[in-house]
Structure formats: structure tokens, C-alpha cells
C-alpha positions as CSV (number, residue, x, y, z in Angstrom):
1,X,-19.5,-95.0,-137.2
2,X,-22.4,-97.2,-136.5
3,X,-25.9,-95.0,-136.6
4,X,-26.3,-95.3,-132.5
5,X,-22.8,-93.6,-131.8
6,X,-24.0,-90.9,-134.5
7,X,-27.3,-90.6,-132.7
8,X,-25.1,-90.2,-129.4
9,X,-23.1,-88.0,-130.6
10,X,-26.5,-85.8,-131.4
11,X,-27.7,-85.7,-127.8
12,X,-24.5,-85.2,-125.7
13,X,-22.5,-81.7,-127.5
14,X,-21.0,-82.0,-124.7
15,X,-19.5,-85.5,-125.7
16,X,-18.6,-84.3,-129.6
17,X,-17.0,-81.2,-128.6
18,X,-14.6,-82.6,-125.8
19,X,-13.6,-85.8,-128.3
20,X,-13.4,-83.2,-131.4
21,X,-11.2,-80.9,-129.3
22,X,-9.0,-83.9,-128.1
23,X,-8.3,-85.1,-131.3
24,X,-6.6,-81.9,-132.7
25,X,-5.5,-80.7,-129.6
26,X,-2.2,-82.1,-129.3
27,X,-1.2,-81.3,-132.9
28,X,-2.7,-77.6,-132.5
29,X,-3.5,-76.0,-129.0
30,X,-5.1,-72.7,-130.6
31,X,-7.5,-74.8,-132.9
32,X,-8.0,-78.0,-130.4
33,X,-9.2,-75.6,-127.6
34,X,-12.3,-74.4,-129.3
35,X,-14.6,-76.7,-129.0
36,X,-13.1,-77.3,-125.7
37,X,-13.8,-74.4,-124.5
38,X,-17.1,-74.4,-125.5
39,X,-17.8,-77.5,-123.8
40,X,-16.8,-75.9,-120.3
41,X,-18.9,-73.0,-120.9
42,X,-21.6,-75.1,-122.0
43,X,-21.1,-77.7,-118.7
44,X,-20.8,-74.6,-117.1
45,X,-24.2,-72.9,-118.0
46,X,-25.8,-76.2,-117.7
47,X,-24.2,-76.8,-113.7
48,X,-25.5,-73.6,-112.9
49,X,-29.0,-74.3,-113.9
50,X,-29.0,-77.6,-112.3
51,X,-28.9,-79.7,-115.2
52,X,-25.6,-80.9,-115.1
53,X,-23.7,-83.1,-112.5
54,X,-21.2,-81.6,-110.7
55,X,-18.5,-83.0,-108.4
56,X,-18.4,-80.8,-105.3
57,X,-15.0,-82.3,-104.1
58,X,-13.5,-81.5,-107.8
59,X,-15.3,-78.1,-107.8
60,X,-14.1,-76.8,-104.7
61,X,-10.4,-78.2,-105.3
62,X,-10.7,-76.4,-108.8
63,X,-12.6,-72.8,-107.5
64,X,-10.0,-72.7,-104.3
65,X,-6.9,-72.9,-106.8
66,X,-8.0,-70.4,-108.8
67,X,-9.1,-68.5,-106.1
68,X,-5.5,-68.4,-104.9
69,X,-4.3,-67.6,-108.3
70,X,-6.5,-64.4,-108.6
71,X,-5.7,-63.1,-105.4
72,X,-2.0,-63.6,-105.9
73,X,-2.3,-60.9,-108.7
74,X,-2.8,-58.3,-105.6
75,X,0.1,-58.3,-104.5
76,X,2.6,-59.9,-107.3
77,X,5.7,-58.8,-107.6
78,X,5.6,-58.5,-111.5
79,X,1.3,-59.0,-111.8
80,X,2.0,-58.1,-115.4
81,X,3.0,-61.2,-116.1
82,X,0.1,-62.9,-114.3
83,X,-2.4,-61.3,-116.0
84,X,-0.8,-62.2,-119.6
85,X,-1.7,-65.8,-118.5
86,X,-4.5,-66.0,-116.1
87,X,-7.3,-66.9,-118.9
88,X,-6.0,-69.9,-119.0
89,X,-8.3,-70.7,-115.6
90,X,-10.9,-70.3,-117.7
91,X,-10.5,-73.5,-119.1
92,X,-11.2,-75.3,-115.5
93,X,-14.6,-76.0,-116.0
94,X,-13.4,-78.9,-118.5
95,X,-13.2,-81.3,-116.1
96,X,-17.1,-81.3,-115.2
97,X,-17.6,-81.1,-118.7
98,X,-16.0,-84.4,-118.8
99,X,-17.4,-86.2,-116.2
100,X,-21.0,-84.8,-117.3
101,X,-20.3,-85.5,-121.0
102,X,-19.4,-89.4,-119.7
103,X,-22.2,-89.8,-117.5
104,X,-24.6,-88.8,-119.8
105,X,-26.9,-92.3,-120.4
106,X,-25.9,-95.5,-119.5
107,X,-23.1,-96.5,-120.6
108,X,-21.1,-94.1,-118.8
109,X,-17.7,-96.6,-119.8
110,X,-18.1,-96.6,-123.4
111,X,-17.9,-93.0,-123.0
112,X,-14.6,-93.0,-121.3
113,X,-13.1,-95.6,-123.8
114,X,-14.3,-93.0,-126.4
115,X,-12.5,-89.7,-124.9
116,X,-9.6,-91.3,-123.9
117,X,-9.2,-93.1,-127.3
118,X,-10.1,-89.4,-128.5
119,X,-7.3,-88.0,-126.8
120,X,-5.0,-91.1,-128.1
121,X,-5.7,-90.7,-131.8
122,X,-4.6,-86.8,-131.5
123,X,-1.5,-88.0,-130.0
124,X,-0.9,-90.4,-133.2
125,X,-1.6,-87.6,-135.7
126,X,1.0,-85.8,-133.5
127,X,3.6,-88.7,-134.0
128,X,2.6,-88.3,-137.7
129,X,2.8,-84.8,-138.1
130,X,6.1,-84.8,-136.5
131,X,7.7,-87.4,-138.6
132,X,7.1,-85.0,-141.2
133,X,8.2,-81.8,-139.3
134,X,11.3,-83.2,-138.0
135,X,13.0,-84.0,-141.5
136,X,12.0,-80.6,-142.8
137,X,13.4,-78.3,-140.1
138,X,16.4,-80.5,-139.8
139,X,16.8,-80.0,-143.8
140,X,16.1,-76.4,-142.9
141,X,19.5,-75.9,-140.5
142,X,17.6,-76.4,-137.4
143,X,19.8,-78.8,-135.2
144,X,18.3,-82.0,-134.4
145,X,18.2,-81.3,-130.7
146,X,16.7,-78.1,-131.0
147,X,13.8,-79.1,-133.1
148,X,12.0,-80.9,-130.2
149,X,9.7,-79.1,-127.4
150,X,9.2,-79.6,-123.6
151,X,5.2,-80.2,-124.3
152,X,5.2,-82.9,-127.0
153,X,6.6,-85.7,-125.3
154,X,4.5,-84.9,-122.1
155,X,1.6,-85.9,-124.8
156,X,3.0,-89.1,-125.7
157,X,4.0,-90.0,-122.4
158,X,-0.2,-89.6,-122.0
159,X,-1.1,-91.5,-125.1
160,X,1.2,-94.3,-124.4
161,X,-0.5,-95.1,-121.0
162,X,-3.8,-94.7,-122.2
163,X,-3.1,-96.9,-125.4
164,X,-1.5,-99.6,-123.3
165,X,-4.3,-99.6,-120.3
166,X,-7.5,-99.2,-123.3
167,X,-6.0,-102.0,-124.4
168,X,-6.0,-103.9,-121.9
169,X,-9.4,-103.2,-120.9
170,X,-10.5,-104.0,-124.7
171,X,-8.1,-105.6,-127.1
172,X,-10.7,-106.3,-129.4
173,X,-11.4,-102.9,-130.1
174,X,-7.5,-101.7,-130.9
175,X,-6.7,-104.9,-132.7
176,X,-4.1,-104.1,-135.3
177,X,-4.3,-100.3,-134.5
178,X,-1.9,-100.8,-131.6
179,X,0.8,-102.0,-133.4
180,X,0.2,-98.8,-135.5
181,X,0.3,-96.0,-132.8
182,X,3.1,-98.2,-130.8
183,X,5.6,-97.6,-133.1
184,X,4.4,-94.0,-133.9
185,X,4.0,-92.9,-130.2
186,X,7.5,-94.3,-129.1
187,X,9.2,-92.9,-132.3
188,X,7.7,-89.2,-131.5
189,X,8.6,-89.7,-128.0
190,X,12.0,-90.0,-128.9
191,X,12.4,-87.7,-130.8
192,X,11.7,-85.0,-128.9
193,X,15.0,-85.9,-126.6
194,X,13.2,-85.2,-123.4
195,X,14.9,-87.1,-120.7
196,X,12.8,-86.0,-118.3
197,X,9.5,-87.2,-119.9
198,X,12.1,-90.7,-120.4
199,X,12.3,-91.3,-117.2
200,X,8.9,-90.5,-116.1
201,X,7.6,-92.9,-118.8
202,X,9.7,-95.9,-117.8
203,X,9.0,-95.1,-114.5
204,X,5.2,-95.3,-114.9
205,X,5.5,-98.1,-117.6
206,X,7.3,-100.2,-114.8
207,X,4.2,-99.4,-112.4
208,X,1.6,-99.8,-114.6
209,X,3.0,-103.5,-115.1
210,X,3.1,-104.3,-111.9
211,X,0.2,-103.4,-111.0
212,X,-1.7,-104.6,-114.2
213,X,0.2,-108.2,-114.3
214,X,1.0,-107.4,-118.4
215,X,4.0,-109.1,-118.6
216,X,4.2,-109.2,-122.3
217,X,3.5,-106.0,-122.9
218,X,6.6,-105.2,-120.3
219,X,8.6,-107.6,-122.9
220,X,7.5,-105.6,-125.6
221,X,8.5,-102.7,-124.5
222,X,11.5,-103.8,-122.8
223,X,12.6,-105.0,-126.1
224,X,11.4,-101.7,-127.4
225,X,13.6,-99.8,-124.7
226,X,16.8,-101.8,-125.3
227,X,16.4,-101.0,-129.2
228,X,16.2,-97.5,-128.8
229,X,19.2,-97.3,-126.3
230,X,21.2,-98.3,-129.6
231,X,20.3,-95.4,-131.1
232,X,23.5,-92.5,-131.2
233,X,21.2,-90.1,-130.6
234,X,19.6,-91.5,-127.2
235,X,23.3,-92.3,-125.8
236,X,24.0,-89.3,-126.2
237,X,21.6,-87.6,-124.4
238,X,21.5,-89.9,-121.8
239,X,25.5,-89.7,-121.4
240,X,24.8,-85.7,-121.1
241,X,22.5,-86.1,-118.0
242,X,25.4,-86.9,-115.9
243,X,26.4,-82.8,-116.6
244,X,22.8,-81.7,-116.4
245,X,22.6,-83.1,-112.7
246,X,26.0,-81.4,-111.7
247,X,25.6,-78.3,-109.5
248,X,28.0,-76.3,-112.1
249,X,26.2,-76.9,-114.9
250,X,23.9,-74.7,-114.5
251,X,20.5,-76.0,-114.9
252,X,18.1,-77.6,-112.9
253,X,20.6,-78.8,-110.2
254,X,21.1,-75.2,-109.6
255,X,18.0,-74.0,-109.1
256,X,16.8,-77.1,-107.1
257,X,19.7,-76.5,-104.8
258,X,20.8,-73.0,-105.2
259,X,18.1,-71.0,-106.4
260,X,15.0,-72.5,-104.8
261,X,16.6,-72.4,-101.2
262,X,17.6,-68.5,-101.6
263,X,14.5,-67.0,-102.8
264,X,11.4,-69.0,-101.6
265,X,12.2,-67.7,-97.7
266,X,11.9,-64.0,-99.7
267,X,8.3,-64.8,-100.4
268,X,6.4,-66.9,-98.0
269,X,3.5,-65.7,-99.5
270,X,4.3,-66.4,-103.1
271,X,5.7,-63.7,-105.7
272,X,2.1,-63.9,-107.4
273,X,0.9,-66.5,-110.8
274,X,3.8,-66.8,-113.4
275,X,5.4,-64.1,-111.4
276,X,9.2,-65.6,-111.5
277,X,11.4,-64.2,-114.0
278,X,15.2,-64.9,-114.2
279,X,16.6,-61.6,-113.4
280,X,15.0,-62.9,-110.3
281,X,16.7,-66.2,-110.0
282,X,20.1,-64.4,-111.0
283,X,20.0,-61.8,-108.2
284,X,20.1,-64.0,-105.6
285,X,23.0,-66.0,-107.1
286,X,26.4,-65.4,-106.2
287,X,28.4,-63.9,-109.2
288,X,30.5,-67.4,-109.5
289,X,27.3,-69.4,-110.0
290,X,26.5,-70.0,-113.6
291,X,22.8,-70.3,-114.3
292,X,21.6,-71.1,-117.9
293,X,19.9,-68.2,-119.4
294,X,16.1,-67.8,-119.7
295,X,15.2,-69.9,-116.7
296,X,12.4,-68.3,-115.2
297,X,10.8,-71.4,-113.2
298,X,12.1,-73.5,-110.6
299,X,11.2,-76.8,-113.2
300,X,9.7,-78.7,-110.3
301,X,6.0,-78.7,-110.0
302,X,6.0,-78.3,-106.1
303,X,8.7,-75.8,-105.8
304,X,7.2,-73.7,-108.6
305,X,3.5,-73.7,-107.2
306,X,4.8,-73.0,-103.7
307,X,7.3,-69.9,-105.0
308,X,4.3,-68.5,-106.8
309,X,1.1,-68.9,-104.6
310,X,3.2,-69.3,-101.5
311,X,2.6,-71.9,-98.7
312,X,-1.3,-71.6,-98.8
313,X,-1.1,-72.5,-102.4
314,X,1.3,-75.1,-102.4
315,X,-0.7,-76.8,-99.3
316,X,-3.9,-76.7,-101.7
317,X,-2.4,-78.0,-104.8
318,X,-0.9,-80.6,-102.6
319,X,-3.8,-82.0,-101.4
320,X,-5.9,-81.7,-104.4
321,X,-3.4,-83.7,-106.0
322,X,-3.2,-86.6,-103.5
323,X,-7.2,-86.5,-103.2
324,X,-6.8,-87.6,-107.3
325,X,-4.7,-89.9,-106.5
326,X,-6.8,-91.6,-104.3
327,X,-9.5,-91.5,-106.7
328,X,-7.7,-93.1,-108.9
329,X,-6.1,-96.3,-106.9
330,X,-9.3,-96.9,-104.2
331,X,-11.1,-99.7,-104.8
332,X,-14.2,-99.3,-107.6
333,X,-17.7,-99.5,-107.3
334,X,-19.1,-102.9,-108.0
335,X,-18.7,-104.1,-111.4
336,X,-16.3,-101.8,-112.4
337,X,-13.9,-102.5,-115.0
338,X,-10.2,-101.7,-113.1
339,X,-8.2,-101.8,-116.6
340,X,-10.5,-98.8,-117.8
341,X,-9.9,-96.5,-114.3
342,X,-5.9,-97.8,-114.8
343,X,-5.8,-96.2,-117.8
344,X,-6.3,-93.1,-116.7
345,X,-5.2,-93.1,-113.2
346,X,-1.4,-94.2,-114.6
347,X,-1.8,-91.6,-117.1
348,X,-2.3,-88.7,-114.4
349,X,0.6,-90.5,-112.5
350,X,2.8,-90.3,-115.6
351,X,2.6,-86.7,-115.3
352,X,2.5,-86.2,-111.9
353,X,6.3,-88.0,-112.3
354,X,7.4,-86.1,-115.0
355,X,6.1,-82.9,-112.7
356,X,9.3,-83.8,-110.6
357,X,11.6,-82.2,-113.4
358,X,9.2,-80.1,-114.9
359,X,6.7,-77.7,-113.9
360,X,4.1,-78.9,-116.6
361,X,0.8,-77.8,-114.6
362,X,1.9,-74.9,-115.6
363,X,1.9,-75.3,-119.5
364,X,-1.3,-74.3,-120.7
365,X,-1.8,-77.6,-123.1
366,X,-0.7,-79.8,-120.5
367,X,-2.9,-78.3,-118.0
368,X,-6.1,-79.7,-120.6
369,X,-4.6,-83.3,-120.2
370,X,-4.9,-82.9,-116.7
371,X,-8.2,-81.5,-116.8
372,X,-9.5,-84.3,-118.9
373,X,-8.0,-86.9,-117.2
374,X,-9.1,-85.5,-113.3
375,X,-12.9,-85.4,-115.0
376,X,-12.5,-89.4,-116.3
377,X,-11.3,-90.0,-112.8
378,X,-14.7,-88.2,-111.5
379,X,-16.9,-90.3,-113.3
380,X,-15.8,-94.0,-111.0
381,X,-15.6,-91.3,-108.0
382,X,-19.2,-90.4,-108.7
383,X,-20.5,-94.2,-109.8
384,X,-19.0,-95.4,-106.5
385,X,-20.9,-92.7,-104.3
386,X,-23.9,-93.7,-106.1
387,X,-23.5,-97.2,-105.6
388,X,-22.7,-96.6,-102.0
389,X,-25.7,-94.9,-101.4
390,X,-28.0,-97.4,-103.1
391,X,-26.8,-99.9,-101.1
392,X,-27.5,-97.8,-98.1
């Protein structure tokens, strides 16, 4: 690390912590949120004493959800349950940690570059770390399809858009890494048999092309794509999804069609923060539904947000959401590199897609991502206001 980055590093903690905490986050949630938590308590102090900058429109989207959340627990139908997971709102201030921790100096992009390739490199020790688990638990008697988890491949899905749009923006500075964490990304997002996450990657791959122009990197991983629909494994998953979307099978189909439609009328006002359980879901089933066992959230990020904060909630998280996205796809201020906003905006996108079949604003790890990537978003938001009004 060249002796200015070090000396960087020295007066922005803000800046060390958040890349530190990005780095082993994905490989280890309970370590990784340390010195991200730390961060947001720091921003936080700071923001309070006026010494940090703050996006109102962010902070106000942020304080009203969690608002919501709180008051939910009043009247909750099991509040138990809420309560078990409510600290992870303390973790909100992490996105105006981020934006302050970028906009620190004046060279507000490098810092972006940095976090996001922060949040890439834990995403390749992930792949890493998982190459090695996989082998060993399948040795163990684990079953191949059971070794994988729901939050892993949501990761990757992140880490692949951020290494294709970084590079972009700067080849020069990925060089040969990319070919590294290429292979190691795609291989751990595989393995994790996701379909979901699949999709939702394709899906944003396909955008992110268009929009970018990268036709060779669409060849790559076209190539890439083709190659892996070889594999046993993958056709065999995909081959199951025509069961997964039939009504009878139990799954999401059922609660999407069954489920959601019987028991959000019950509770216009929401049954309170992770207040769903599936004793719930099967009592207002029919007897001759069958319903997998466990499901305790309507795997949609929508229907899941509006069952547990009602239409009030839903209606906020709604339009917080679109307000990102239109952060992320308005035109920059002058002289801004698009590539470098791409990057992240596709990345939020990715997730917002894969938030269709999942309700992963809901998972406390992939919450962070979000976080993170709503505070890199903040940084162009607040450079183009400032532009704006220095041209007034």
C-alpha cells in the first residue's frame, strides 16, 4: 500500500473500519460487523455534533422505517419475536457512515473504488473459503444440495456486479485479478444452487450490458453461462423449478397465491417486525393444501414488508426504494464517472430482483450490502446537489 493510502487510512477511521468490516463480512457476519458497527456509531456521534455530512433524504427514509418497525412491536401479534431481532436497526446508521467515510477529502471516487473493491475481495475469500467447506461437509454426509445457504449467493450476486462495473470504470487497476475472482465468484455462486439468486444475476447481467455497451464481457459470460448449464448438477436444479412453481408443491407458489391472499386482509396493519410464523401460514390453509414446513415468510420482499408493517410500511419501503433507484440511474453531476455509479446502482438492482423470490431485506447480512451500497449511491446524490448549487 503506497504511504498516501496509509496516511489516508490514518485520518478517515471511518474509511478503515467500513473497508476492514467489508472484507470479512461476508465470510463471517459476527466478526465483519464490528468494526462496522463502530463506524455507524462513530458517523453517528460525529452527525450529531455537526461534523459529519448527512443525507436528509436517506436519513428520513432510514429514521421513518425504523420508526414503523418499533411501533409495530405495540401491537404484534407474537412481539417476542420482534424484539429477538430489532437490534439489527441499529446497524442503519452505516449508510451515512459510508457516504461520510467517501466524501472525506477530494477524491471522494477513489474512495468508492476502494469500499466497493473492499466489499469484492470479502466476496472472493468467500468463494475461497467455500471451495474448501463444500468438499469437507460433503465428505462429512452432508448432501450436496443441503450444504449451500440462501445468504451466500446473494453476496456473489453483489461481488459479481461490482467486479464487472469496477472494471469497467478501471481495468487497469483489476488487471489479471479479474480473471481470478471471475472464476472464484461464479464457481461459489453455483454452488450454492440458488435459482433464485440465478435468475436475478442473469437478469441484472443482461441489464448491466445493455446499458453499459460491454459486449465482450456479455460473451464471456455467455460462454460462462452455457458451460455451467452442462453441469449435472445445474440441470438438475433448473429441471426442478418447473415443481417449485406448481401450486401443489408447496413452496413459494403457495404462499404467493394461497397464503399471501388469505392472511394479509387479517392484518391491514401488519402482524408486527418478524412477526409471521408458520403455524400462522398453516391456519389459514385448507387441510388439503400442502405447505413445506418451516416457512415462516411470504419469500417476496413486498409481500413480506407489507404482512409485517402493514400498508403504511409497505408504502414507505416502497418509495424509499424507488427514490434509490432514481439515485442510481439520473443523470450525474458533471464529470462524473457513470461506470463507477453503474457499479453500484446494478448491484442494488441485482438485489432488488432477487427480492422478488426472497425476502432478503430481511436477512440481517444482506441488509449491510444494502446499507453500504444506498450510502455509495449517496455520495453522486450529494456531489450533484453540490454541483447544482455552485452553478446556481
Amino acid at each position: 500500500m503506497k504511504w498516501t493510502e496509509r496516511s489516508a487510512w490514518r485520518k478517515n477511521p471511518l474509511y478503515m473500519l467500513i473497508c476492514l468490516g467489508l472484507v470479512i463480512l461476508p465470510v463471517s457476519n459476527a466478526v465483519g460487523q464490528v468494526p462496522l458497527y463502530l463506524a455507524s456509531v462513530g458517523w453517528l456521534v460525529a452527525a450529531c455534533r455537526g461534523r459529519a455530512p448527512v443525507n436528509r433524504r436517506t436519513s428520513v427514509f432510514l429514521g421513518g422505517f425504523a420508526l414503523i418497525v418499533f411501533a409495530s412491536l405495540l401491537y404484534a401479534a407474537h412481539p417476542e419475536q420482534g424484539m429477538h431481532k430489532v437490534n439489527r436497526f441499529l446497524i442503519f446508521p452505516l449508510a451515512g457512515a459510508v457516504t461520510a467515510a467517501a466524501l472525506k477529502g477530494t477524491e471522494p471516487e477513489r474512495r468508492v473504488f476502494s469500499i466497493g473493491m473492499s466489499l469484492m475481495a470479502g466476496v472472493c475469500l468467500l468463494g475461497v473459503y467455500d471451495l474448501i467447506r463444500f468438499p469437507l461437509e460433503i465428505r462429512g454426509g452432508t448432501a450436496f444440495e443441503d450444504v449451500g445457504n440462501m445468504t451466500s449467493p446473494q453476496f456473489y450476486l453483489v461481488g459479481l456486479m461490482l467486479l464487472l462495473g469496477l472494471r469497467a470504470y478501471r481495468p487497469e487497476r483489476l488487471g489479471r485479478w479479474f480473471w481470478i475472482c471471475l472464476p472464484l465468484i461464479t464457481t461459489g455462486l453455483l454452488l450454492h444452487q440458488k435459482r433464485g439468486v440465478w435468475l436475478a444475476t442473469a437478469a441484472t447481467v443482461g441489464l448491466w450490458t445493455l446499458w453499459s455497451r460491454r459486449w465482450k464481457t456479455l460473451a464471456v459470460l455467455g460462454v460462462a453461462g452455457c458451460l455451467a448449464l452442462t453441469l449435472p448438477f445445474v440441470q438438475a436444479r433448473l429441471h426442478r423449478l418447473q415443481e417449485v412453481i406448481q401450486p401443489t408443491h408447496g413452496g413459494r407458489m403457495i404462499l404467493w397465491t394461497q397464503v399471501a391472499p388469505r392472511i394479509l386482509p387479517e392484518y391491514p396493519w401488519g402482524m408486527g417486525f418478524n412477526g409471521s410464523t408458520y403455524e400462522d401460514f398453516r391456519e389459514v390453509l385448507p387441510d388439503d393444501y400442502h405447505m413445506e414446513v418451516g416457512l415462516r415468510h411470504l419469500h417476496n420482499n413486498f409481500l413480506q414488508i407489507r404482512l409485517e408493517l402493514g400498508w403504511h410500511g409497505v408504502v414507505w419501503w416502497t418509495l424509499w426504494m424507488a427514490a434509490v433507484l432514481w439515485i442510481a440511474f439520473r443523470p450525474g453531476a458533471p464529470g462524473e464517472e457513470p461506470l463507477l455509479r453503474g457499479a453500484v446502482a446494478f448491484a442494488v438492482l441485482g438485489l432488488l430482483i432477487n427480492g422478488l423470490v426472497e425476502y432478503n431485506f430481511g436477512d440481517s447480512e444482506v441488509q449491510k450490502m444494502y446499507l453500504v451500497l444506498f450510502g455509495l449511491l449517496d455520495v453522486f446524490a450529494m456531489r450533484r446537489s453540490a454541483s447544482s448549487s455552485a452553478g446556481d
